[in-house]
SEMAR-795246 format. One line per 2 residues: their letters; for each residue x, y, z of N, C-alpha, C. Coordinates in steps of 0.001 Angstrom, whole numbers, padded with zeros to 6 digits. Layout:
N
A = X:Y:Z:X:Y:Z:X:Y:Z; ... .
REM end
This chain:
336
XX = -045137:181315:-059294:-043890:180706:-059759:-043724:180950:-061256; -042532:181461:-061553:-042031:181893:-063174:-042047:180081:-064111 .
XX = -042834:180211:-065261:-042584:179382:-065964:-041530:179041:-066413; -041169:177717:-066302:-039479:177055:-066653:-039474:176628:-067805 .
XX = -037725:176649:-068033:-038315:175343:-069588:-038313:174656:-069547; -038605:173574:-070144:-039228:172418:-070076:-037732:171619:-070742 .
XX = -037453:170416:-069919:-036247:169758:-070702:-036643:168250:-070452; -036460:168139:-072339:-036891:166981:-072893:-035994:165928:-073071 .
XX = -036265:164688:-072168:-034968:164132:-072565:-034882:163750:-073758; -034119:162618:-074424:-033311:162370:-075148:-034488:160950:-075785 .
XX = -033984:160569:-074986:-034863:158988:-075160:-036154:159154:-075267; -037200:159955:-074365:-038074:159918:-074460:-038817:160460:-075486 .
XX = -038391:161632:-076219:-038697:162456:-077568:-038216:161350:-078437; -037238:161005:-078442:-036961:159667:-079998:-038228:158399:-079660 .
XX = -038036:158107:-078647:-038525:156786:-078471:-040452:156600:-078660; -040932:158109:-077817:-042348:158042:-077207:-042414:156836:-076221 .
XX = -041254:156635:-075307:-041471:155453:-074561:-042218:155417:-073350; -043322:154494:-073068:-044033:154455:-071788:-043448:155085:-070771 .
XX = -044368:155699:-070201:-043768:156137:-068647:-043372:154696:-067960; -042559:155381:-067377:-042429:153714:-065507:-042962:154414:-064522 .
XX = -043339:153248:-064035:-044564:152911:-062967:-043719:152417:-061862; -044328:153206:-060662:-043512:153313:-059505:-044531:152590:-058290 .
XX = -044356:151940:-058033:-045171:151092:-056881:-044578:151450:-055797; -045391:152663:-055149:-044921:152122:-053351:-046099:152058:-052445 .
XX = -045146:151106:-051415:-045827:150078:-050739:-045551:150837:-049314; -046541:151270:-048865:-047210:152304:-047335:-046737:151217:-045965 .
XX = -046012:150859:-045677:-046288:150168:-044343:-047175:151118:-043221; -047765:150625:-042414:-048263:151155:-040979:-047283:152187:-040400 .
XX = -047554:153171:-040196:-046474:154319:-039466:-045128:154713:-040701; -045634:154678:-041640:-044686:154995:-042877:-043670:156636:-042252 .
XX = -042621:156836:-042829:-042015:158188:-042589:-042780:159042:-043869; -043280:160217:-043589:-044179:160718:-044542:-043212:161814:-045548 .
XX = -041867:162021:-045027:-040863:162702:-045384:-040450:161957:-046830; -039700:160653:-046082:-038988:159892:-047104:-040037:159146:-048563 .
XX = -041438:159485:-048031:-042243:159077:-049070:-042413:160055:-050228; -042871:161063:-049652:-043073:162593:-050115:-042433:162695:-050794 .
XX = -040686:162780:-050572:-039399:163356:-051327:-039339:162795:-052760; -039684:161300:-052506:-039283:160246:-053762:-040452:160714:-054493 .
XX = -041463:160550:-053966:-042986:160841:-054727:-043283:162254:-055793; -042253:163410:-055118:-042529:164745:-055479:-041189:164747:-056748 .
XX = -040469:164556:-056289:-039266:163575:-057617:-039523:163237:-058646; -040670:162302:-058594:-041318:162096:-060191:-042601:163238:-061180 .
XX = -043252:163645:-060049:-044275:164738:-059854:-043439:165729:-061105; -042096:166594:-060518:-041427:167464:-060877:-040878:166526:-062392 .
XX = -040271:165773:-061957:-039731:165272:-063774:-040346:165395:-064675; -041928:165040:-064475:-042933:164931:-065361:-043266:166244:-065874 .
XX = -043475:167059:-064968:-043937:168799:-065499:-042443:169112:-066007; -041445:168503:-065636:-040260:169697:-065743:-040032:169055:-068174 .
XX = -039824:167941:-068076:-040466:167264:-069264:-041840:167478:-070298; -042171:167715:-069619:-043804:168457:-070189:-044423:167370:-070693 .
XX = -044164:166140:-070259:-045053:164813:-070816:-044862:164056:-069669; -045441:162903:-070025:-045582:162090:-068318:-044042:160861:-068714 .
XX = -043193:160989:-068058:-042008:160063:-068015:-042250:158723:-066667; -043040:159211:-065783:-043597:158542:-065105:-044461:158480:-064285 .
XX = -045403:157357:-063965:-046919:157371:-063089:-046152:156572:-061915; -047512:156807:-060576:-046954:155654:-059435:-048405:155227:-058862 .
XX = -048181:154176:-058163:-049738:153325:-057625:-049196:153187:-056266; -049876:153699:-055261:-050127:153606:-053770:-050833:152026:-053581 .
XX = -049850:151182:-053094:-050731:149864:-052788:-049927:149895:-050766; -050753:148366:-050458:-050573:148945:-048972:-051328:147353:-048730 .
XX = -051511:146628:-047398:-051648:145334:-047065:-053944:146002:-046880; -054067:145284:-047452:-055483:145718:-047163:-056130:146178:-048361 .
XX = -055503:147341:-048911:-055519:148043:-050027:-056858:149121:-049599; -056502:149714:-048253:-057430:150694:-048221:-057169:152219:-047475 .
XX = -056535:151987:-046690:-056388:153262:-045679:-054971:152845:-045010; -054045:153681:-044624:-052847:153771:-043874:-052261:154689:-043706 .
XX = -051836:154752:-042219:-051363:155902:-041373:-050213:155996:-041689; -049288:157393:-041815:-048026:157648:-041885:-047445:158007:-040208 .
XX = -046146:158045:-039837:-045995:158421:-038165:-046698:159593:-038006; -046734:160723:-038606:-047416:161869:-038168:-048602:161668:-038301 .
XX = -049369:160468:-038104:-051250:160776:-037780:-052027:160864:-039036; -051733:161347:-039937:-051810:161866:-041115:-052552:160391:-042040 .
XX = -053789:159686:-042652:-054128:158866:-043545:-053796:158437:-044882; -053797:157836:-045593:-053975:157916:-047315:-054513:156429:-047326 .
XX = -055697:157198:-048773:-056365:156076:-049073:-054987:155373:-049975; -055534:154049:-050177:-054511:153391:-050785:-055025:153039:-052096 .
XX = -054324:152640:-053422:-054961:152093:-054866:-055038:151217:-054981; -054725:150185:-053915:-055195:148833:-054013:-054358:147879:-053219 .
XX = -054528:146502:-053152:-053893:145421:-052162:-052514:145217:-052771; -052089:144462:-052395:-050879:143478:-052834:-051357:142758:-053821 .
XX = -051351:143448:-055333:-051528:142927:-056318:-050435:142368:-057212; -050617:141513:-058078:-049462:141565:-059098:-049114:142629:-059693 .
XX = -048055:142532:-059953:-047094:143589:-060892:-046674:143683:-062427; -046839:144502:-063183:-046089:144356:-064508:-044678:144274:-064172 .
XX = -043747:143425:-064619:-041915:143411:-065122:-041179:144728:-064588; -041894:145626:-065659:-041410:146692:-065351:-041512:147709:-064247 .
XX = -041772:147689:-063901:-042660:148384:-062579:-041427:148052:-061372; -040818:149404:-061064:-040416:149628:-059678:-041102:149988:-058316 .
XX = -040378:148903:-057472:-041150:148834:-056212:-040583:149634:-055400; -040822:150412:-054379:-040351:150884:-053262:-041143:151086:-052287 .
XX = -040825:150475:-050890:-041648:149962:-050256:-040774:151071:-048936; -041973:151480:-048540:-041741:152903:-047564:-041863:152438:-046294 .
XX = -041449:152518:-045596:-041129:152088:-043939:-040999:153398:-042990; -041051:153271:-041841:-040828:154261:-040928:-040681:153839:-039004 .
XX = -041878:153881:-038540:-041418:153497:-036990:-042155:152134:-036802; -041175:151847:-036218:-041197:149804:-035469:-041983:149091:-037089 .
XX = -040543:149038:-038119:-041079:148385:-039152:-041241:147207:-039115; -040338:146665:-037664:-040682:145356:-037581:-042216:144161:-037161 .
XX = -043295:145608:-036620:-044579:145043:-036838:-045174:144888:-037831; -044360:146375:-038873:-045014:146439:-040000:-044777:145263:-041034 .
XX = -043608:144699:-040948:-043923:143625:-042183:-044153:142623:-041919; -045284:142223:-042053:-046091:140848:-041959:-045757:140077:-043081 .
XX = -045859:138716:-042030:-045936:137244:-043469:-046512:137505:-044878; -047758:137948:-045019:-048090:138367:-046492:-047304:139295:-047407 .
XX = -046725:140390:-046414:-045737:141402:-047397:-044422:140828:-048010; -044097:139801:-046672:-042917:139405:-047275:-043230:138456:-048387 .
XX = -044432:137533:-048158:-044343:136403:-048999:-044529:137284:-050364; -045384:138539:-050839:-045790:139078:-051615:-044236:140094:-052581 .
XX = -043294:140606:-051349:-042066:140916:-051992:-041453:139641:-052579; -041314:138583:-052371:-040222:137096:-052908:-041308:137185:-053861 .
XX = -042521:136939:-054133:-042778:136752:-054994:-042598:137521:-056445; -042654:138950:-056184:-042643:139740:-057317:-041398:140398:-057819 .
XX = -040145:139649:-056324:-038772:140364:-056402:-038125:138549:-057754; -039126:137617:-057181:-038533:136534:-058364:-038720:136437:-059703 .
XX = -039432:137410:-060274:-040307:137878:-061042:-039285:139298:-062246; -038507:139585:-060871:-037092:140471:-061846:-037257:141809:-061431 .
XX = -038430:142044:-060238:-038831:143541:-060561:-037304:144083:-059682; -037211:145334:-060196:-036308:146208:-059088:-037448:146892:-057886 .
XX = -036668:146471:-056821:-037237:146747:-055275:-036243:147530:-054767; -037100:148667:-053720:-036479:149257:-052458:-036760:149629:-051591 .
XX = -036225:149834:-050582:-036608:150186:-049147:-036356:151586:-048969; -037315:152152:-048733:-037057:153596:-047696:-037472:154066:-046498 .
XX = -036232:154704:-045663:-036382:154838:-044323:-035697:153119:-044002; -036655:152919:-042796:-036355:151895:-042344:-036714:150121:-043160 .
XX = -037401:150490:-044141:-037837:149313:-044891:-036848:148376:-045632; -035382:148704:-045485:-034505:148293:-046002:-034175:146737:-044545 .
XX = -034990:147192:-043479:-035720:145962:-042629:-036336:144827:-043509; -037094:145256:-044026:-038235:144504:-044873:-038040:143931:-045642 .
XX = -036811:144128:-046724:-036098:143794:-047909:-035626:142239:-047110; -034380:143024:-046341:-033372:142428:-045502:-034443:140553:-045033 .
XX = -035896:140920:-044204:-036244:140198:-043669:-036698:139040:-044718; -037281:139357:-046081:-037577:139019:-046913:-036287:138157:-047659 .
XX = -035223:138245:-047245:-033850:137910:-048122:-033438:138193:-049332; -034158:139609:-049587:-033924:140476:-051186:-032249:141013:-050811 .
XX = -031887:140849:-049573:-030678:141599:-049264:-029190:141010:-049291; -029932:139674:-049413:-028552:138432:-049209:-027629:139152:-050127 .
XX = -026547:139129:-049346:-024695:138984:-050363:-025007:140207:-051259; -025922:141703:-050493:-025582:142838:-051028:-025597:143753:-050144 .
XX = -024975:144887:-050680:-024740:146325:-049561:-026089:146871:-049630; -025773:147797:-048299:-027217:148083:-048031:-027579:148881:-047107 .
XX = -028234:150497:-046729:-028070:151315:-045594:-029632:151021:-044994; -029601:151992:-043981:-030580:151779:-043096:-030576:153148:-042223 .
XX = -031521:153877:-041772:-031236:154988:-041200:-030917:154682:-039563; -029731:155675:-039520:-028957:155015:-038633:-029315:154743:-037068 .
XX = -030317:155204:-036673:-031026:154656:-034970:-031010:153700:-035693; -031776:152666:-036869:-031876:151172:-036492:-030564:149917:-037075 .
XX = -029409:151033:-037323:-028463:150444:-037909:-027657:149412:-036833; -027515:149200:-035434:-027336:148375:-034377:-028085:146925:-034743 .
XX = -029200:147159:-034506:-030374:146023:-034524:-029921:145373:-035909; -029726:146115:-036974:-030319:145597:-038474:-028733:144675:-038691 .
XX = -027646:145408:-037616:-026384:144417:-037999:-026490:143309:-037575; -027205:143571:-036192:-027423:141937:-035286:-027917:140921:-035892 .
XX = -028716:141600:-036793:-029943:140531:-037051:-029294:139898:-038586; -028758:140702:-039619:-028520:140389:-040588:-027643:140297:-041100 .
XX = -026899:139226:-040603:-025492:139101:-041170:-024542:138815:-042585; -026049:138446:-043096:-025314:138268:-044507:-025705:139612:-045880 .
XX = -025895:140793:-045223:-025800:142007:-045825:-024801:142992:-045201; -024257:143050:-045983:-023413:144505:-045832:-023466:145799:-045564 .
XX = -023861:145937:-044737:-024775:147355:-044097:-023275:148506:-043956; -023501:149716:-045043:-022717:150691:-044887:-023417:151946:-043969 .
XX = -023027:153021:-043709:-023488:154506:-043504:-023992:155037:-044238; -023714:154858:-045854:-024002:155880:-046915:-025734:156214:-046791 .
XX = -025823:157156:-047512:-027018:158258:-047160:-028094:157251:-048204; -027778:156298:-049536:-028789:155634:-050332:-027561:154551:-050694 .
XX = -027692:153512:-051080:-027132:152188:-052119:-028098:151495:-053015; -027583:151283:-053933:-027976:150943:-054881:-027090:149598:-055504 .
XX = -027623:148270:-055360:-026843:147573:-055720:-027454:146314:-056702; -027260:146757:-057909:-027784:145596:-058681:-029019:145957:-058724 .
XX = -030245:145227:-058769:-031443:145420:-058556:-032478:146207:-057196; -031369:146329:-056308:-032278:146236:-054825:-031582:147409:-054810 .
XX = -032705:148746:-053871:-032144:150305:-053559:-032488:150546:-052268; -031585:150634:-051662:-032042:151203:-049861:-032341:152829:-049840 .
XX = -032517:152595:-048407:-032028:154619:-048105:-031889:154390:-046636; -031511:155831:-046387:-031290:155787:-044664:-032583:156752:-044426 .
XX = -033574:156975:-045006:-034199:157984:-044828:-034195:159340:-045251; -035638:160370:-044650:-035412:161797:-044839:-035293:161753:-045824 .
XX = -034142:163288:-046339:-034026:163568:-047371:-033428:162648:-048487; -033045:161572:-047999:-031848:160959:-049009:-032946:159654:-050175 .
XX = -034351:159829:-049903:-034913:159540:-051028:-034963:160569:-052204; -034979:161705:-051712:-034476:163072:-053214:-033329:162222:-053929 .
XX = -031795:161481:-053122:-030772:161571:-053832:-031037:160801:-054547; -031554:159455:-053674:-031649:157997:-054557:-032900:158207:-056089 .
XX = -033740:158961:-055921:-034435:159356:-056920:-033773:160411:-058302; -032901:161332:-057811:-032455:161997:-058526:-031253:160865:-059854 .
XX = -030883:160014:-059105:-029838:159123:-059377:-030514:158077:-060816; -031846:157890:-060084:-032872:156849:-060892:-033125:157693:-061880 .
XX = -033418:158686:-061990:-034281:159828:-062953:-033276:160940:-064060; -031289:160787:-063567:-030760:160931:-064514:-030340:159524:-065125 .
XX = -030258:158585:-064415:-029841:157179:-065316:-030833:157050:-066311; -032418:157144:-066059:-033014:157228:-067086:-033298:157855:-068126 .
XX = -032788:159441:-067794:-033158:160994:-068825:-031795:161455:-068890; -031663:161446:-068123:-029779:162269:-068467:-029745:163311:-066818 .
XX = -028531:163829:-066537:-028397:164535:-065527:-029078:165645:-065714; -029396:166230:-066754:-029721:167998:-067106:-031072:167934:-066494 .
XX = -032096:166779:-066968:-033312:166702:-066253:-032975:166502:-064467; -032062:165860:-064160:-032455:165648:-062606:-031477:166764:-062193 .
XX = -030848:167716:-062456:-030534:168601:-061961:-031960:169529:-061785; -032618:169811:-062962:-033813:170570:-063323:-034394:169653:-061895 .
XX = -034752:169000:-061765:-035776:168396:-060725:-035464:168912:-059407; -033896:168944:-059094:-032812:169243:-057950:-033377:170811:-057720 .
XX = -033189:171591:-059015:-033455:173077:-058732:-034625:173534:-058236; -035789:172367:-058880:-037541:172973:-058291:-037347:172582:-056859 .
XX = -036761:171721:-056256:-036862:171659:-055065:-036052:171952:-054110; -034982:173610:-055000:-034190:174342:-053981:-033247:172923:-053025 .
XX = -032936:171935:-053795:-031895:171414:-053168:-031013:171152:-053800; -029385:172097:-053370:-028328:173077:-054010:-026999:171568:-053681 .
XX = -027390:170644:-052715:-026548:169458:-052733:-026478:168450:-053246; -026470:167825:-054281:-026998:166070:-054343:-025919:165050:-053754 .
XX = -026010:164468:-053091:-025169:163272:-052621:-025195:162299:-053355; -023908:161501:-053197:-024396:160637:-054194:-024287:158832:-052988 .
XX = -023748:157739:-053433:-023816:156632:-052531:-022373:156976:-051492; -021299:157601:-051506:-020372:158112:-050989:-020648:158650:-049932 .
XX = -021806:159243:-050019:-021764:160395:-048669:-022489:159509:-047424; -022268:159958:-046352:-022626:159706:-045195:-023813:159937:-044184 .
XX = -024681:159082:-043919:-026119:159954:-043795:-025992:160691:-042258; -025066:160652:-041527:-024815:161113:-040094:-023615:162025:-040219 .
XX = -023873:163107:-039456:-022996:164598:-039559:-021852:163961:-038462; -020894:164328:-039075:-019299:164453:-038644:-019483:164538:-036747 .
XX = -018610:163528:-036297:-018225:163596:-034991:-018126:165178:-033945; -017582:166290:-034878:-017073:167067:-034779:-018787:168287:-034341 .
XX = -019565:167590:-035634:-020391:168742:-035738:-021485:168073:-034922; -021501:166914:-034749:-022870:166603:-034006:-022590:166761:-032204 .
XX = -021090:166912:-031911:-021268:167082:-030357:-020742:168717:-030483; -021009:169717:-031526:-020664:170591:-031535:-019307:171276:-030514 .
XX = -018552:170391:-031192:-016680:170687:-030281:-015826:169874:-031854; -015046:170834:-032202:-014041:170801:-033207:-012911:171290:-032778 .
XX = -012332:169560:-032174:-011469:169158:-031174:-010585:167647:-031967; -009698:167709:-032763:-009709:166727:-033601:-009610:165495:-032549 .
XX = -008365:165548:-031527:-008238:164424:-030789:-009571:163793:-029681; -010573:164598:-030075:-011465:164201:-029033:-012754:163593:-029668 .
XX = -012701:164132:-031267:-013636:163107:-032069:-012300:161881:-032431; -011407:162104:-032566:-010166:160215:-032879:-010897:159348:-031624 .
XX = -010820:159672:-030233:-011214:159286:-029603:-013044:158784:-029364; -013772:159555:-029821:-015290:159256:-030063:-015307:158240:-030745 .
XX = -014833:158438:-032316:-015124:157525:-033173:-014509:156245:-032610; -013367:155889:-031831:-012912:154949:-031764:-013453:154178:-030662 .
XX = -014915:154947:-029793:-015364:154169:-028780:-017099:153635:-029833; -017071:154633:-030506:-018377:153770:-031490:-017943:152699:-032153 .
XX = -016583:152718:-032080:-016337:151872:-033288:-015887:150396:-032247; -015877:150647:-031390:-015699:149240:-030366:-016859:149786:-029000 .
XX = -018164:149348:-029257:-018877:149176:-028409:-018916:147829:-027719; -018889:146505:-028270:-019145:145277:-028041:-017415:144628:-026844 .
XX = -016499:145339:-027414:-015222:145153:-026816:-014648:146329:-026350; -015364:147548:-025296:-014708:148478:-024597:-012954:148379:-025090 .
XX = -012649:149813:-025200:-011009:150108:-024815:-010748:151171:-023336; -010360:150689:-023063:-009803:151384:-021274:-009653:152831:-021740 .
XX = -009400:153930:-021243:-009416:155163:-020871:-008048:155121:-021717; -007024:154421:-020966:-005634:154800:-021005:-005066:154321:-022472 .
XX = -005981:153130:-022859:-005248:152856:-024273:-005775:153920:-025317; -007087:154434:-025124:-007657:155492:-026008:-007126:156583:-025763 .
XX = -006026:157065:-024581:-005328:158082:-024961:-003846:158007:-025539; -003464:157039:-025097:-002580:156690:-025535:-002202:156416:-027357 .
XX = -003644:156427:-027476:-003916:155979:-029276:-003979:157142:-029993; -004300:158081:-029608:-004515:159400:-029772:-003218:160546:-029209 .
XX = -001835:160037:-028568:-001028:160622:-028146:-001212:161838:-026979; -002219:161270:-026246:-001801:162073:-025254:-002215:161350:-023477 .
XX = -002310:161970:-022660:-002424:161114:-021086:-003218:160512:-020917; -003767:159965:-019539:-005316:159243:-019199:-005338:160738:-018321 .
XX = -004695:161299:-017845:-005230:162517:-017747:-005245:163643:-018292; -004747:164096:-019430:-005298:165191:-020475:-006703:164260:-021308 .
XX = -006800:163204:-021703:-007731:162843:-021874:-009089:162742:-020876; -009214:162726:-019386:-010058:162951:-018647:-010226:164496:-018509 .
XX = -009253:165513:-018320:-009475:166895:-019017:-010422:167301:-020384; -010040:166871:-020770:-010918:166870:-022102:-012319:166569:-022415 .
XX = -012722:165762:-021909:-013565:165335:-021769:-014937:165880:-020916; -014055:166514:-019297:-014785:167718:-018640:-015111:168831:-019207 .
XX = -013664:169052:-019852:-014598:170538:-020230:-015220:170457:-021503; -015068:169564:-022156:-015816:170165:-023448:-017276:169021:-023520 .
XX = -017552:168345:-022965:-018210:167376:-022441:-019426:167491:-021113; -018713:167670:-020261:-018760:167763:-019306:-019038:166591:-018618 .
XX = -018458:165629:-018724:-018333:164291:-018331:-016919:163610:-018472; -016733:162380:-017381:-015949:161728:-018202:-015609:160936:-019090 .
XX = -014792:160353:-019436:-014515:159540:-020873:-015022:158285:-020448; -014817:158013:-019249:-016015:156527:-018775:-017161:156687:-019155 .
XX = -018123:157444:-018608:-019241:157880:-018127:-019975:158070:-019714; -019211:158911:-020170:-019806:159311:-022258:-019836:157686:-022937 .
XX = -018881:156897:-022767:-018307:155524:-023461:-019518:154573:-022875; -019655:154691:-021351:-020951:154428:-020737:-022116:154254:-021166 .
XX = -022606:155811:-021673:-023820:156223:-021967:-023676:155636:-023752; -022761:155604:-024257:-022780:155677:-025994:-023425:153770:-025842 .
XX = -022775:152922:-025317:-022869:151509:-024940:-024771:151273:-024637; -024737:152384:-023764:-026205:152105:-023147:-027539:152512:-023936 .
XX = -026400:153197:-024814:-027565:153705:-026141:-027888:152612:-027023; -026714:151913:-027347:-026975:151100:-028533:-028067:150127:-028005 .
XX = -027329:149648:-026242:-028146:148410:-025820:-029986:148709:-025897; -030341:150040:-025978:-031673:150391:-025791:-032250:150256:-027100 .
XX = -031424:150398:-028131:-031847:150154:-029542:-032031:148875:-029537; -030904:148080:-029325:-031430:146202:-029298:-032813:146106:-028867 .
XX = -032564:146694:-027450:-033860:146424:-026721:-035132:146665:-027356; -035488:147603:-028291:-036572:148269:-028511:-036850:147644:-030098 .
XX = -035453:147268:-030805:-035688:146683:-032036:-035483:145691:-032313; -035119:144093:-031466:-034750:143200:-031964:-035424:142209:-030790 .
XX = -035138:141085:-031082:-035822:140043:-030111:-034925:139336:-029613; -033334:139875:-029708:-032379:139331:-028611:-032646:139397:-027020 .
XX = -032135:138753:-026748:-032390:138323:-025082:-031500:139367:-024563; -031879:139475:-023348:-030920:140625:-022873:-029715:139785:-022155 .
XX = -029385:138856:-022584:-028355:138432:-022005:-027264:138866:-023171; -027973:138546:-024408:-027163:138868:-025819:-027218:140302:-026003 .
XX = -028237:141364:-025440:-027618:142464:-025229:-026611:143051:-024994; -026456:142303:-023441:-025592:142854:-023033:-024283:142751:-023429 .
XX = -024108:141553:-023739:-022944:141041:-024485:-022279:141581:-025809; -023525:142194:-026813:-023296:143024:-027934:-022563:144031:-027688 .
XX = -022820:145074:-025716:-022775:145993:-025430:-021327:145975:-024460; -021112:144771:-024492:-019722:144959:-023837:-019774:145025:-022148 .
XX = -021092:144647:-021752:-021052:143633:-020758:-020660:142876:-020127; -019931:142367:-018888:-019629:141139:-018605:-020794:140233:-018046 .
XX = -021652:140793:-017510:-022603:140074:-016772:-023787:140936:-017164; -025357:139752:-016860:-026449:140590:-017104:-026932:141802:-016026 .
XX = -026333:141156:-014733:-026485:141828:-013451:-025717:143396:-013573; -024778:143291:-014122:-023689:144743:-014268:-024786:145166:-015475 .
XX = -025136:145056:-016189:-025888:145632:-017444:-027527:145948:-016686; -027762:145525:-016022:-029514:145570:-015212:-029074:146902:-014153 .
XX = -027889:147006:-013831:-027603:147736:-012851:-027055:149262:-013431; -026513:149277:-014532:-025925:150236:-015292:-027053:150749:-016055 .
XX = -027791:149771:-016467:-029413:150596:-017109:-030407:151353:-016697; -030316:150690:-015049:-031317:151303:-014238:-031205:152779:-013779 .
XX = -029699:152861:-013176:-029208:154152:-012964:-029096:155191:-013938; -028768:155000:-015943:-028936:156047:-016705:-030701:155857:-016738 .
XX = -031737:155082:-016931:-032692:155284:-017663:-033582:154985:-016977; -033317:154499:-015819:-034815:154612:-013901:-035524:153462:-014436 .
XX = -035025:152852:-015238:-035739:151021:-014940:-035184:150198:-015761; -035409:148903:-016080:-034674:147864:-015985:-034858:147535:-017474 .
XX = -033541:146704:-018269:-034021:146201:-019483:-035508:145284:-019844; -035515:144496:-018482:-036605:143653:-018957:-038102:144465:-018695 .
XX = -037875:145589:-017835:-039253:146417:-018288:-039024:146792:-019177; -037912:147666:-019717:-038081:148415:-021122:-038613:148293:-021966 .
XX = -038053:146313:-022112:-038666:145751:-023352:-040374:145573:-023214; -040665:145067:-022105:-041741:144554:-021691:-042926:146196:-022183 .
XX = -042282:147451:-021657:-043452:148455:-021768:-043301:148380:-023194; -042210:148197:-024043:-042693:148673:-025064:-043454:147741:-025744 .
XX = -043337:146782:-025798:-044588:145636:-026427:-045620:145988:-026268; -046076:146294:-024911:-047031:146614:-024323:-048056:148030:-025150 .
XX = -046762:148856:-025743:-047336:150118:-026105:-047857:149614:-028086; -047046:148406:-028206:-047105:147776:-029496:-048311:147248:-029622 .
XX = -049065:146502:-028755:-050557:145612:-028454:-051403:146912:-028221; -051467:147714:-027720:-052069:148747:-027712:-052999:149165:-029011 .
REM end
């Protein structure tokens, strides 16, 4: 690799000011992506600067060893210790964070979030925040499989799409890549943009998003059909899962038949507009199922259900067994 130049910020050449210290916190089954990204973020600032602008400390419940989802270990630098003031937290999450945060983490976030520090969640840990009540009466993303569950459960946060938020003290993400953005964001507020562009370029990523963008690809591009009236119609059955709209009013909303709209649907689909609206319903209900401790009566009901019996019967036939096994194996695979 060709030697770069080195760009010095502003503040830090006048000032000689301490690096900041980045605390993140490993849950059990961490996403090793969304850790990495943020982690390699500061890595690069520091060389791209040619002095250290900032250090980070691996802490973790135990303070010794923890698995990321891919299998993969890291020793840890220590327990749930106190914190200096300054010191940003970001607390890394990934699959079924809801085992991962235990009574001590949370009691250990209130404590050090009362304390003034800035906290955040990445990946799914914006759970953790949320459970902790760092989230009350602010916006806040979540990567979007657990964005169903995280509305059910938490009503007094404002849960958008965007790809990172940042609000006041507390920083989410939806995951993946979008700890690069939320880092890039932290690292020109502190140095200036010229450095976090420089950071952007070592890691050949030619996009930065900022809280605007959307962490889920366009209607259009994710069922690969760029069909305008047939994503109006998609979006408008995600967007009322809990209160179904009939066939005929969703074409009608969209200006055209209940049968050019059942056309439509065959061929570019290959289903019908029941059957897709069906399956989109039966998706979410499997997310409840797998992430929250609603009853499946309140499932079903989220899902636009009339009865638990029509919902036990509609589950069985897409997914060959029943909500209350679903839930039941997966605990099961949780005690394990």
């Amino acid at each position: 690799m060709q030697e770069q130049r080195q760009i010095v910020p502003v503040e830090a050449a006048e000032t000689g000011a301490k690096a900041r210290r980045y605390i993140f916190v490993l849950l059990n089954d961490f996403s090793l992506l969304s850790f990495a990204s943020a982690l390699d973020c500061l890595r690069i600032a520091n060389r791209m600067a040619g002095h250290k602008l900032y250090e980070w400390r691996l802490l973790g419940e135990g303070g010794e060893m923890v698995s990321c989802s891919a299998g993969t270990s890291f020793a840890l630098d220590g327990d749930l210790e106190e914190l200096s003031r300054d010191d940003v937290v970001l607390v890394c999450g990934g699959i079924d964070v809801q085992s991962a945060t235990t009574k001590k983490l949370l009691n250990w976030l209130r404590r050090e979030a009362r304390r003034g520090l800035r906290t955040g969640g990445l990946c799914t840990a914006a759970f953790t925040l949320a459970k902790a009540g760092l989230l009350d009466g602010k916006r806040a993303t979540i990567h979007w499989e657990n964005q169903d569950s995280f509305a059910e459960e938490f009503d007094e946060v404002t849960l958008t799409k965007s790809v990172f938020v940042v609000d006041g003290t507390r920083m989410t993400t939806a995951g993946g890549t979008a700890s690069i953005d939320l880092m890039l964001k932290m690292i020109a507020d502190d140095h200036g943009e010229e450095l976090a562009n420089a950071v952007a370029d070592q890691l050949i990523y030619s996009t930065i998003r900022t809280d605007q963008d959307t962490q889920r690809l366009s209607v259009p591009t994710r069922i690969g059909v760029r069909h305008p009236k047939l994503a109006q119609v998609i979006q408008k059955m995600e967007a009322h899962i809990e209160e179904p709209i009939s066939p005929s009013t969703l074409a009608q909303e969209v200006g055209m038949s209940t049968r050019q709209l059942e056309r439509l649907f065959r061929r570019y689909l290959n289903r019908s507009p029941k059957r897709y609206y069906m399956e989109l319903r039966l998706q979410k209900a499997r997310n409840l199922l797998m992430q929250t401790d609603m009853s499946v009566i309140n499932v079903a009901l989220a899902c636009g259900f009339a009865s638990p019996s029509h919902f036990s019967k509609c589950y069985r036939a897409h997914y060959e067994t029943t909500p209350y096994r679903e839930r039941g194996s997966h605990a099961t695979k949780l005690s394990v």
